[in-house]
MARDREN-362751 format. One record per residue (C-alpha): residue number from 1; x, y, z. Coordinates in pm, 1 decimal. Example, Ala and Ser with C-alpha at 12.3 -4.5 7.8 and 13.67 -1.06 7.14 Angstrom:
! residues 2
<torfi num="1" u="1230.0" v="-450.0" w="780.0"/>
<torfi num="2" u="1367.0" v="-106.0" w="714.0"/>
This chain:
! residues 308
<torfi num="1" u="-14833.3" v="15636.0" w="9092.2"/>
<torfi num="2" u="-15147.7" v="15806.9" w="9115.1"/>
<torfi num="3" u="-15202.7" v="16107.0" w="9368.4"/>
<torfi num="4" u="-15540.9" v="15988.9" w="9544.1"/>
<torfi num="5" u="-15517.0" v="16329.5" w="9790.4"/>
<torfi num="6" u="-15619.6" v="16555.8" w="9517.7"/>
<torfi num="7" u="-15912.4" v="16643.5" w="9616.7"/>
<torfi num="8" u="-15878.6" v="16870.6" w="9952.1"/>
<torfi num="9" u="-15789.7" v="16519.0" w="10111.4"/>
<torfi num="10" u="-15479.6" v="16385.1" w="10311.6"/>
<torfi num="11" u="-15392.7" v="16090.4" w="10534.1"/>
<torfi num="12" u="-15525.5" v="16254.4" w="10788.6"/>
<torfi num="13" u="-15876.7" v="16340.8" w="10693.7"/>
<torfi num="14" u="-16125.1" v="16114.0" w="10880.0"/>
<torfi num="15" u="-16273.5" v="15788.3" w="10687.6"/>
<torfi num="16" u="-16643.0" v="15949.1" w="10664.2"/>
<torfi num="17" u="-16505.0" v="16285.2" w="10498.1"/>
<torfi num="18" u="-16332.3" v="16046.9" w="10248.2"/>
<torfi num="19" u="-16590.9" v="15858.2" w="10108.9"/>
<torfi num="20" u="-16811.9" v="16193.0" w="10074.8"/>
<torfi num="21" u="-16561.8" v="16336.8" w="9902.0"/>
<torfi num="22" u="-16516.0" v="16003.7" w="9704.0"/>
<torfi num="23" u="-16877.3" v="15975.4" w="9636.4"/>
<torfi num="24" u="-16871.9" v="16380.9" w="9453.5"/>
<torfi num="25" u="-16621.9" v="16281.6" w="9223.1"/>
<torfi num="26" u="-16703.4" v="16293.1" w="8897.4"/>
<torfi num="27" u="-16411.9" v="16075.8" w="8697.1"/>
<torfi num="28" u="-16560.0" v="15769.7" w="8753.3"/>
<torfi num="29" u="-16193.7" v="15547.4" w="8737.5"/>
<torfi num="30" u="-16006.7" v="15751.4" w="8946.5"/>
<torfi num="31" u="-16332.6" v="15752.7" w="9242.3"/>
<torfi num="32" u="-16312.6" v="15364.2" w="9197.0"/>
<torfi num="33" u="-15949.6" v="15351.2" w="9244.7"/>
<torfi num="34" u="-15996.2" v="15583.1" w="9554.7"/>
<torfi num="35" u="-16269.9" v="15393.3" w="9699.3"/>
<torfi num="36" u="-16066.8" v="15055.4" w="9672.1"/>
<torfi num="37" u="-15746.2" v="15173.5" w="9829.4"/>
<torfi num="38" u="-15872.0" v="15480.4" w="10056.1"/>
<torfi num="39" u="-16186.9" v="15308.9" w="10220.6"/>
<torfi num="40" u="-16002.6" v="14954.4" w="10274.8"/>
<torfi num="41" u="-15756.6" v="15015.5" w="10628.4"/>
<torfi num="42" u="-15480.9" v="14772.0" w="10513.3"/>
<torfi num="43" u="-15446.7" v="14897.4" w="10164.1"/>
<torfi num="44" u="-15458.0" v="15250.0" w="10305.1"/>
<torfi num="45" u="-15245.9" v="15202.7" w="10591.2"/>
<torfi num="46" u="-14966.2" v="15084.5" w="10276.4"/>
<torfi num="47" u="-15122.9" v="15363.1" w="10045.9"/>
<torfi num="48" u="-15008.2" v="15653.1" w="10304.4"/>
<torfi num="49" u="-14676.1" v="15525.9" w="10358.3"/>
<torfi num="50" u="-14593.0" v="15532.6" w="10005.5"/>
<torfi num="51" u="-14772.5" v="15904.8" w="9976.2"/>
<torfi num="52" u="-14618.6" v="16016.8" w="10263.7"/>
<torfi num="53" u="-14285.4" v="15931.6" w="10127.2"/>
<torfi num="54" u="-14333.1" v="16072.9" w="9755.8"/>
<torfi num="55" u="-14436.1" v="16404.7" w="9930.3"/>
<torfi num="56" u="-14142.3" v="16407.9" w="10123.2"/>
<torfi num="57" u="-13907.3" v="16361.8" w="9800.5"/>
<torfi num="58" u="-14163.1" v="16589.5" w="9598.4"/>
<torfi num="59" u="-14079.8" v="16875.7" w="9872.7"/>
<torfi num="60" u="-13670.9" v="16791.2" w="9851.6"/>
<torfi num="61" u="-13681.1" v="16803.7" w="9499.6"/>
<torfi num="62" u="-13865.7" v="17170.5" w="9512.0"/>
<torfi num="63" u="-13628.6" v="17281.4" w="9771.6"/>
<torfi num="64" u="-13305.8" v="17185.6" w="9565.2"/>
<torfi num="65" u="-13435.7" v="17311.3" w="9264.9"/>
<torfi num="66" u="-13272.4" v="16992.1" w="9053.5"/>
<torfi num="67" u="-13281.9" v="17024.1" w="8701.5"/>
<torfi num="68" u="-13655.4" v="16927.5" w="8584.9"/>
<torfi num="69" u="-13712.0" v="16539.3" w="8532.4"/>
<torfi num="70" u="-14022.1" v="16438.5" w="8396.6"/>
<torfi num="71" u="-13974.8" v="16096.4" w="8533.1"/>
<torfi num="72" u="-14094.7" v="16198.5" w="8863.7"/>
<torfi num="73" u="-14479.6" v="16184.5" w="8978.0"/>
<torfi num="74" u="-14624.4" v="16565.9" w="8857.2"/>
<torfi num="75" u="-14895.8" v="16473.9" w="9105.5"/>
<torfi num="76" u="-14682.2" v="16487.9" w="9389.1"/>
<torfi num="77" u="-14525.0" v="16820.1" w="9306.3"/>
<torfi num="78" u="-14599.9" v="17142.6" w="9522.7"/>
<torfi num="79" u="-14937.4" v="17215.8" w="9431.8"/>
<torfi num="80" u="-15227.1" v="17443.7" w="9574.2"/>
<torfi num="81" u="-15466.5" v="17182.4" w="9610.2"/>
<torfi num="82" u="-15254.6" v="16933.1" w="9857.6"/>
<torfi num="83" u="-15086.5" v="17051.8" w="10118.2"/>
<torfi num="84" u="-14703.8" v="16886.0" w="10091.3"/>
<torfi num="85" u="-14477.9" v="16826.6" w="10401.9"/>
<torfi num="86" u="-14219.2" v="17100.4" w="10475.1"/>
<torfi num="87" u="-13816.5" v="16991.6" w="10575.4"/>
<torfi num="88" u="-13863.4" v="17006.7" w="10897.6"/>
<torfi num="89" u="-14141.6" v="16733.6" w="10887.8"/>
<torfi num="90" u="-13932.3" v="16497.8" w="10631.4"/>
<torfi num="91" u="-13618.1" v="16605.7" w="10913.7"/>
<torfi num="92" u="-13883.4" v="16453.4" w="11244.7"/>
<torfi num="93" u="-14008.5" v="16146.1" w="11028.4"/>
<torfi num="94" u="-13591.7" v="16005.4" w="10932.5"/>
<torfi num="95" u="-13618.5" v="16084.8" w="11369.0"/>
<torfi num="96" u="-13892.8" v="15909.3" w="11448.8"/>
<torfi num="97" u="-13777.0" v="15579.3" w="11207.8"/>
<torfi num="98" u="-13385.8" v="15596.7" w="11258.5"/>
<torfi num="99" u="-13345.7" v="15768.3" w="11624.3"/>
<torfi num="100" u="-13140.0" v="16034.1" w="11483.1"/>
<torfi num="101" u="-13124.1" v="16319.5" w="11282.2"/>
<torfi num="102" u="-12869.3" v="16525.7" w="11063.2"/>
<torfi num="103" u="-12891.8" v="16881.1" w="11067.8"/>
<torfi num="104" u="-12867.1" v="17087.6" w="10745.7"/>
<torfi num="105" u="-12719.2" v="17416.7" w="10705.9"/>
<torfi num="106" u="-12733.4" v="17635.4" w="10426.5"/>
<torfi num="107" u="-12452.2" v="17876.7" w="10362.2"/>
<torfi num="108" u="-12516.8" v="18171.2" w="10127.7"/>
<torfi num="109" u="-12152.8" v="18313.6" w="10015.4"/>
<torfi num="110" u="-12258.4" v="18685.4" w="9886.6"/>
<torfi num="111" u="-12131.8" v="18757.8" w="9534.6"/>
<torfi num="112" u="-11932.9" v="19042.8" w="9485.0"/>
<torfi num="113" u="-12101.3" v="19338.4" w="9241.5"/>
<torfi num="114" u="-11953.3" v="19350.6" w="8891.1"/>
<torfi num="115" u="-11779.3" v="19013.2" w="8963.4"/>
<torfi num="116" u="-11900.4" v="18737.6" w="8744.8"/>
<torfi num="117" u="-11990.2" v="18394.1" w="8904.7"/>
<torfi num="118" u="-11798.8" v="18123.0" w="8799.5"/>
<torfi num="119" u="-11945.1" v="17737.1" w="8834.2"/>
<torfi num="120" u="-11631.7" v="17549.9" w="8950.7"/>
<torfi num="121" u="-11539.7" v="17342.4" w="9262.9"/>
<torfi num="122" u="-11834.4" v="17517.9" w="9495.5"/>
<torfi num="123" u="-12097.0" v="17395.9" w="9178.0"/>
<torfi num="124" u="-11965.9" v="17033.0" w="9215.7"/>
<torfi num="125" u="-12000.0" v="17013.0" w="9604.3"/>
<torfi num="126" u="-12382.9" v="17144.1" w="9554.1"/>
<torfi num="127" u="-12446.3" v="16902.0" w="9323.9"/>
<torfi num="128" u="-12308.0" v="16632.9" w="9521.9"/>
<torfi num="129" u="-12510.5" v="16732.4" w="9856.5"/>
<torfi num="130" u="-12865.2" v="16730.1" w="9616.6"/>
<torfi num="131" u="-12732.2" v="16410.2" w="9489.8"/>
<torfi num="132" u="-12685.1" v="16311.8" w="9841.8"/>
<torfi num="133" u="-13059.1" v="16372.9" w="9983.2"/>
<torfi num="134" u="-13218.8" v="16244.5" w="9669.5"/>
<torfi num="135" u="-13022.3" v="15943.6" w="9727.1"/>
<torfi num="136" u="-13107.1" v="15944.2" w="10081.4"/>
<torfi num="137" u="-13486.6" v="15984.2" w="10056.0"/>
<torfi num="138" u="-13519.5" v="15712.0" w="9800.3"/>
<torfi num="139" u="-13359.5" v="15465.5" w="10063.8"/>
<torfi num="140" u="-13566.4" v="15636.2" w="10294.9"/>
<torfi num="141" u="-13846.9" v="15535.4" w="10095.1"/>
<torfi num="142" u="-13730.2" v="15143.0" w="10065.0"/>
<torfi num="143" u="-13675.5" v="15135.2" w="10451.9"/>
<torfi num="144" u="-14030.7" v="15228.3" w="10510.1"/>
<torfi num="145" u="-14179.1" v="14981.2" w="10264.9"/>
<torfi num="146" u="-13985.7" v="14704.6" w="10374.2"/>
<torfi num="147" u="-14087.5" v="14800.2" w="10754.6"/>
<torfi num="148" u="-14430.7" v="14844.7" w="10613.0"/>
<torfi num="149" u="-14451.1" v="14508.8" w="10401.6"/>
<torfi num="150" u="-14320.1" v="14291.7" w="10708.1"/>
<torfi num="151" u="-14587.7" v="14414.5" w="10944.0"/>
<torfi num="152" u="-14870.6" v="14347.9" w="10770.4"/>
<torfi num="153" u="-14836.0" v="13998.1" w="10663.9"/>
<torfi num="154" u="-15195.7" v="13847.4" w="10909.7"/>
<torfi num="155" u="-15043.6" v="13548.7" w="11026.1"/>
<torfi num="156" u="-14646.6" v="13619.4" w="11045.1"/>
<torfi num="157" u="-14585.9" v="13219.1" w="11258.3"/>
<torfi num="158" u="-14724.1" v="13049.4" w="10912.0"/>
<torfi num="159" u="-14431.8" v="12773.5" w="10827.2"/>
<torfi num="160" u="-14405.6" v="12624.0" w="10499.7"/>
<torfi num="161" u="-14479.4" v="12249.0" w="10533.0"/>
<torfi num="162" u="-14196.2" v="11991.9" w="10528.1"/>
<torfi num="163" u="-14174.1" v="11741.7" w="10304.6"/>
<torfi num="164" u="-14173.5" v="11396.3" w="10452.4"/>
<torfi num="165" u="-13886.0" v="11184.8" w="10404.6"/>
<torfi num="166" u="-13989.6" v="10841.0" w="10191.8"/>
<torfi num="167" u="-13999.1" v="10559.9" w="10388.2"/>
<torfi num="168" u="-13688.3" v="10365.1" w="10325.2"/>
<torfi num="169" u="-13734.3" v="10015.5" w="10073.5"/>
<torfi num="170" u="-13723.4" v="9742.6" w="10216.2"/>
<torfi num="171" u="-13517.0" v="9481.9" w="10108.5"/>
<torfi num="172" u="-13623.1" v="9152.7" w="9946.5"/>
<torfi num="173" u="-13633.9" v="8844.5" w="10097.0"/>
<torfi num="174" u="-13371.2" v="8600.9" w="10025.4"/>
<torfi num="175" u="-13530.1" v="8256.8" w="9917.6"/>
<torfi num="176" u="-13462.3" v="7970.3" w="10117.2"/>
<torfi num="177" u="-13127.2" v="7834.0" w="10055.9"/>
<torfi num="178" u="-13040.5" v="7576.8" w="9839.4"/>
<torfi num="179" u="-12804.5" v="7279.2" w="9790.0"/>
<torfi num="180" u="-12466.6" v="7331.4" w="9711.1"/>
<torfi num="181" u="-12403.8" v="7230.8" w="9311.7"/>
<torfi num="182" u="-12129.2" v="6924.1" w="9248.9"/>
<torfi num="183" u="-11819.3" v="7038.6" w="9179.0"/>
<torfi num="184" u="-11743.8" v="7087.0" w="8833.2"/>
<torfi num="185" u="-12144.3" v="7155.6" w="8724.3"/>
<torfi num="186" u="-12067.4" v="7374.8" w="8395.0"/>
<torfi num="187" u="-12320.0" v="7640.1" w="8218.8"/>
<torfi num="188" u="-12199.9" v="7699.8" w="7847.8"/>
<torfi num="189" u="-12346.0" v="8062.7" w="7709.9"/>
<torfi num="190" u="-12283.3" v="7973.5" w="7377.8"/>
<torfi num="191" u="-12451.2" v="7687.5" w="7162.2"/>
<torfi num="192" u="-12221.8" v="7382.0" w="7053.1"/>
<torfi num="193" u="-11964.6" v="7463.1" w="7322.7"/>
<torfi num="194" u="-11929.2" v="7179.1" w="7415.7"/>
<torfi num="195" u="-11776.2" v="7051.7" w="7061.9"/>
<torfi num="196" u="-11511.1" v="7276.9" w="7043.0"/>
<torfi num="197" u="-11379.9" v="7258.9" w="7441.4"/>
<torfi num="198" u="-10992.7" v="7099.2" w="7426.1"/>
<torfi num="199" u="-10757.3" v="7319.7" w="7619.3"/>
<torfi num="200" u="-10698.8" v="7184.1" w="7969.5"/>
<torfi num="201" u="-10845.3" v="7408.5" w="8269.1"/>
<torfi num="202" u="-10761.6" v="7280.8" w="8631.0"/>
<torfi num="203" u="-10927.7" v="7465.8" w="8952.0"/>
<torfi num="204" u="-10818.5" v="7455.9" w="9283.1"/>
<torfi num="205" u="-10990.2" v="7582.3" w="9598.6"/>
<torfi num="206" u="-10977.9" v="7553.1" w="9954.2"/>
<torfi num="207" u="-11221.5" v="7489.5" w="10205.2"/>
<torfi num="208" u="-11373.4" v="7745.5" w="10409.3"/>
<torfi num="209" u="-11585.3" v="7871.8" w="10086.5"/>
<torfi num="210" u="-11821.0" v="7785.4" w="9773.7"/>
<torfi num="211" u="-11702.9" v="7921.9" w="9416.3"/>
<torfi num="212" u="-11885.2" v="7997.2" w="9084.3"/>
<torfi num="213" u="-11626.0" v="8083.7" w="8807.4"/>
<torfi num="214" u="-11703.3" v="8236.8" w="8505.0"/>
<torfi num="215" u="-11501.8" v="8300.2" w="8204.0"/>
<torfi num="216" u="-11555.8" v="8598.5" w="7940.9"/>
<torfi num="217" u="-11434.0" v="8664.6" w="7612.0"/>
<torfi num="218" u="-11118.7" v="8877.7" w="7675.2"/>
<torfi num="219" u="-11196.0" v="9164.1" w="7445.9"/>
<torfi num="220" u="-11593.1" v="9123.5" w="7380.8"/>
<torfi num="221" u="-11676.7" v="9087.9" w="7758.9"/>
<torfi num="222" u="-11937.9" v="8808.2" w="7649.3"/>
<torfi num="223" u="-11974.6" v="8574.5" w="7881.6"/>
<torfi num="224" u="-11842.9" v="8168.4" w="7795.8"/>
<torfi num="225" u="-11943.0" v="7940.4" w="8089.2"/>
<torfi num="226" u="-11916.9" v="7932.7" w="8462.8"/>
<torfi num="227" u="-11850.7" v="7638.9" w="8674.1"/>
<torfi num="228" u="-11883.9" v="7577.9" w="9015.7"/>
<torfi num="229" u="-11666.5" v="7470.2" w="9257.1"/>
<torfi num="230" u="-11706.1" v="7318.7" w="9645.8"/>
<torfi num="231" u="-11441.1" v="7464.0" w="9868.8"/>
<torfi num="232" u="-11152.2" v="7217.9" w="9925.0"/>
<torfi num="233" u="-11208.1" v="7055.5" w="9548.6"/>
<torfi num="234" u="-10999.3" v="7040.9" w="9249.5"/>
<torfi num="235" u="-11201.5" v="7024.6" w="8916.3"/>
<torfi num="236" u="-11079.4" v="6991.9" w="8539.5"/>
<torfi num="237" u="-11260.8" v="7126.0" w="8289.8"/>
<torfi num="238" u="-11207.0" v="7118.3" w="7902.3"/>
<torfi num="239" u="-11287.8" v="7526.6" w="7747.4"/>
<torfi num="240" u="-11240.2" v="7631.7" w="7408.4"/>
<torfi num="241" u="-10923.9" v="7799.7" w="7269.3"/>
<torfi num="242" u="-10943.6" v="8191.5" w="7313.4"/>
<torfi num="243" u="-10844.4" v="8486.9" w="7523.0"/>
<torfi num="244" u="-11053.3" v="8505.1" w="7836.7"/>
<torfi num="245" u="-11125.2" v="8680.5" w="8145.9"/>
<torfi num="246" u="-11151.6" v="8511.1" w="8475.6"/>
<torfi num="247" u="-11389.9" v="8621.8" w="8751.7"/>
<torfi num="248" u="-11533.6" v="8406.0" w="9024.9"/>
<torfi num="249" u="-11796.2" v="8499.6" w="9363.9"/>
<torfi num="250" u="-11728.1" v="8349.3" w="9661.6"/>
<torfi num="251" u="-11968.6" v="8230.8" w="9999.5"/>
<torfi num="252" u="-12096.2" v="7980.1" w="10208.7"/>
<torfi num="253" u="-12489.5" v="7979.2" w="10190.7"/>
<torfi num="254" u="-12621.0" v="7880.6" w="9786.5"/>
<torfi num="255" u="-12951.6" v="8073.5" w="9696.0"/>
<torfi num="256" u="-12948.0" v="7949.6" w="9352.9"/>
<torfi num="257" u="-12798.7" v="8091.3" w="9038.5"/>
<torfi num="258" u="-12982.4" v="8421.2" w="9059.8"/>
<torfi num="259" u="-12906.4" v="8533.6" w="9418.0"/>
<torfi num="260" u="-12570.9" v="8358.6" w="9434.2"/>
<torfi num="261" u="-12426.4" v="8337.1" w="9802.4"/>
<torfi num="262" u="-12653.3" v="8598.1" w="9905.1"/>
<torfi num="263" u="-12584.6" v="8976.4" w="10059.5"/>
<torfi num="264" u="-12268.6" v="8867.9" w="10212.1"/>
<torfi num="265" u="-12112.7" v="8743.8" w="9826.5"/>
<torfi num="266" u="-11752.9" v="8820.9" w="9712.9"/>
<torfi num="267" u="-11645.8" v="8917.6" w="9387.7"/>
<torfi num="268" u="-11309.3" v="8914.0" w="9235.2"/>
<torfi num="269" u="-11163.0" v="8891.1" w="8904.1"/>
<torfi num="270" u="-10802.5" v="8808.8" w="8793.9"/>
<torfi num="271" u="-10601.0" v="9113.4" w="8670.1"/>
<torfi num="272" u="-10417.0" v="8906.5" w="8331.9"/>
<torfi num="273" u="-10595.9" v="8755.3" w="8042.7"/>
<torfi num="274" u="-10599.1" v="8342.2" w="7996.8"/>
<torfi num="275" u="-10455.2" v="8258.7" w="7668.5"/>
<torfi num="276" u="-10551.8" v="7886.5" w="7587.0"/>
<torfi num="277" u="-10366.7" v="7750.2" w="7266.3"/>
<torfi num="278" u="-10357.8" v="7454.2" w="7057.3"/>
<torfi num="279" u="-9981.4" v="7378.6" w="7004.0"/>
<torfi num="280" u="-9827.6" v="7124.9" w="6781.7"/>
<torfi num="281" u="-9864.4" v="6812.9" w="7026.5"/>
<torfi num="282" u="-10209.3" v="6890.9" w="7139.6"/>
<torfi num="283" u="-10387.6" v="7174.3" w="7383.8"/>
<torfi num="284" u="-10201.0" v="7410.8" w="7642.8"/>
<torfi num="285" u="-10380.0" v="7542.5" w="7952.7"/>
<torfi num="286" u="-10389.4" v="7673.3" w="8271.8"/>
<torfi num="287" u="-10400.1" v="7557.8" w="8679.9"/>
<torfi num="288" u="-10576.6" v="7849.4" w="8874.4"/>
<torfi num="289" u="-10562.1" v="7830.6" w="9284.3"/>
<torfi num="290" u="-10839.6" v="8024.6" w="9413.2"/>
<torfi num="291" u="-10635.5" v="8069.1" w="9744.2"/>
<torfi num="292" u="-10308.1" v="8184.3" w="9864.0"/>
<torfi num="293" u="-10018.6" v="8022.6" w="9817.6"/>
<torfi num="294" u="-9630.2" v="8074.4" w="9860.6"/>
<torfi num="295" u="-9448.6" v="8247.5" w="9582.4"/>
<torfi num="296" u="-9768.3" v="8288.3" w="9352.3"/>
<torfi num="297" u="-9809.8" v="8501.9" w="9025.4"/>
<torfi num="298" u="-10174.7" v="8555.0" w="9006.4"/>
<torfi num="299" u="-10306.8" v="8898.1" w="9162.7"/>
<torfi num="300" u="-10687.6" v="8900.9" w="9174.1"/>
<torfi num="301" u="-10908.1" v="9242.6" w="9242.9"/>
<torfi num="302" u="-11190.6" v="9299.1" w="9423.5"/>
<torfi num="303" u="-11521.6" v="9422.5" w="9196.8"/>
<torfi num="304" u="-11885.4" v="9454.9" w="9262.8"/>
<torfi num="305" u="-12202.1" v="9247.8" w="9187.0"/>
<torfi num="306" u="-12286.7" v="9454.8" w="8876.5"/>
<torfi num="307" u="-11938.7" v="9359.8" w="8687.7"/>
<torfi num="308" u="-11982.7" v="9027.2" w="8769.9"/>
């Protein structure tokens, strides 16, 4: 950080001595720097803080008498040309921003003549106090900038805009509802289904609700036909001979093949495999009741739309 008090100048010195002593100098970076920070009051106002500060540790630092660091600013050492501030101003300013203050005493222990001084535990405990106020100024220093960065934000009640929430999609319309399919109206998913269908398949349902059954390859998942099914009919259907899978929705209103029974459709699917043989007298199948009854051995599982 560059010292811009050089030049027989200090926070202090009134804006129209600055600027005539900005306008003699003769390094022409360093009067441009001055002029941009010195003669602008919110930059300055930040400027002196910082300066103010430096001098402060520049004047602990001489006072300790730490071993030399060339780290630190050599601008902002004790120098004729600026005038730095003494202990007892760096002791008023940690007043004036904390409320208190801690005194400081220095002890001299007189060495005896002829008796040679020895660094031990008295060495360590001076080290640790100089460690102690450099520490201490360089929060010192963070305090004040923090202080100094809040206050001069212009408009401190500026709130970053919410987002606004997306309007929530509105559902499709259902089409109008349709008639109800006969019972026992079959879809085959596979060409020339219909030649190879022999096992027996009976369904049973009860009234109260509408069925579409579908039947899926046991370990391909690929769908083999659906049928539907009124609510209090019994159909028979012929499928072909295979493993399958049974699922079946459920409802009262028909929307068509696409939209089913509408929002308020079931879905369920039985938790054991069909097996549909061809034994030596002819085809074995299955009877499925798609209601309860007494003493049953089908369990069924509820499952959503998209695993239908």
């Amino acid at each position: 950080m560059r010292n811009l008090y050089r030049y027989q100048s200090s926070p202090e010195t009134p804006q129209i001595n600055l600027k005539r002593i900005i306008d003699a100098m003769a390094d022409s970076e360093e009067k441009a720097d001055c002029a941009a920070v010195l003669c602008t009051p919110s930059r300055k106002k930040v400027y002196d803080a910082v300066w103010t500060a430096m001098t402060d540790i520049g004047t602990l630092r001489s006072s300790l008498r730490p071993p030399e660091n060339n780290s630190f600013p050599s601008s902002f050492r004790l120098n004729q040309a600026t005038r730095m501030r003494g202990l007892n101003d760096f002791r008023e300013s940690i007043q004036r921003h904390e409320g208190t203050a801690h005194s400081v005493q220095k002890r001299q222990v007189p060495q005896s003549a002829g008796t040679p001084h020895k660094k031990g535990a008295g060495g360590n405990f001076s080290s640790a106090i100089r460690n102690l106020f450099v520490v201490g100024g360089c929060l010192y220093l963070l305090i004040l900038l923090l202080k100094l960065l809040g206050s001069s934000v212009d408009n401190p009640d500026i709130k970053l805009p919410t987002l606004a929430q997306p309007a929530p999609i509105p559902a499709l319309p259902l089409p109008p509802p349709k008639p109800l399919p006969a019972s026992g109206t079959l879809n085959s998913y596979l060409p020339g289904l219909h030649a190879n269908m022999d096992a027996p398949f009976e369904i049973r349902t009860s009234a109260g609700a509408n069925y579409l059954l579908k039947m899926e390859h046991w370990e391909s998942g690929r769908a083999i036909l659906d049928v539907f099914v009124r609510g209090g009919d019994r159909v028979e259907i012929k499928v072909p001979v295979g493993t399958y899978r049974v699922k079946y929705a459920s409802g009262k209103t028909w929307y068509g093949y696409e939209d089913l029974f509408g929002p308020r459709t079931s879905f369920s699917k039985a938790d054991t495999s069909f097996q549909f043989k061809r034994t030596f007298d002819g085809y074995s199948g299955y009877t499925i009741t798609l209601y309860k009854v007494q003493n049953g051995n089908l369990s069924t599982s509820k499952i959503g739309a998209s695993d239908f």
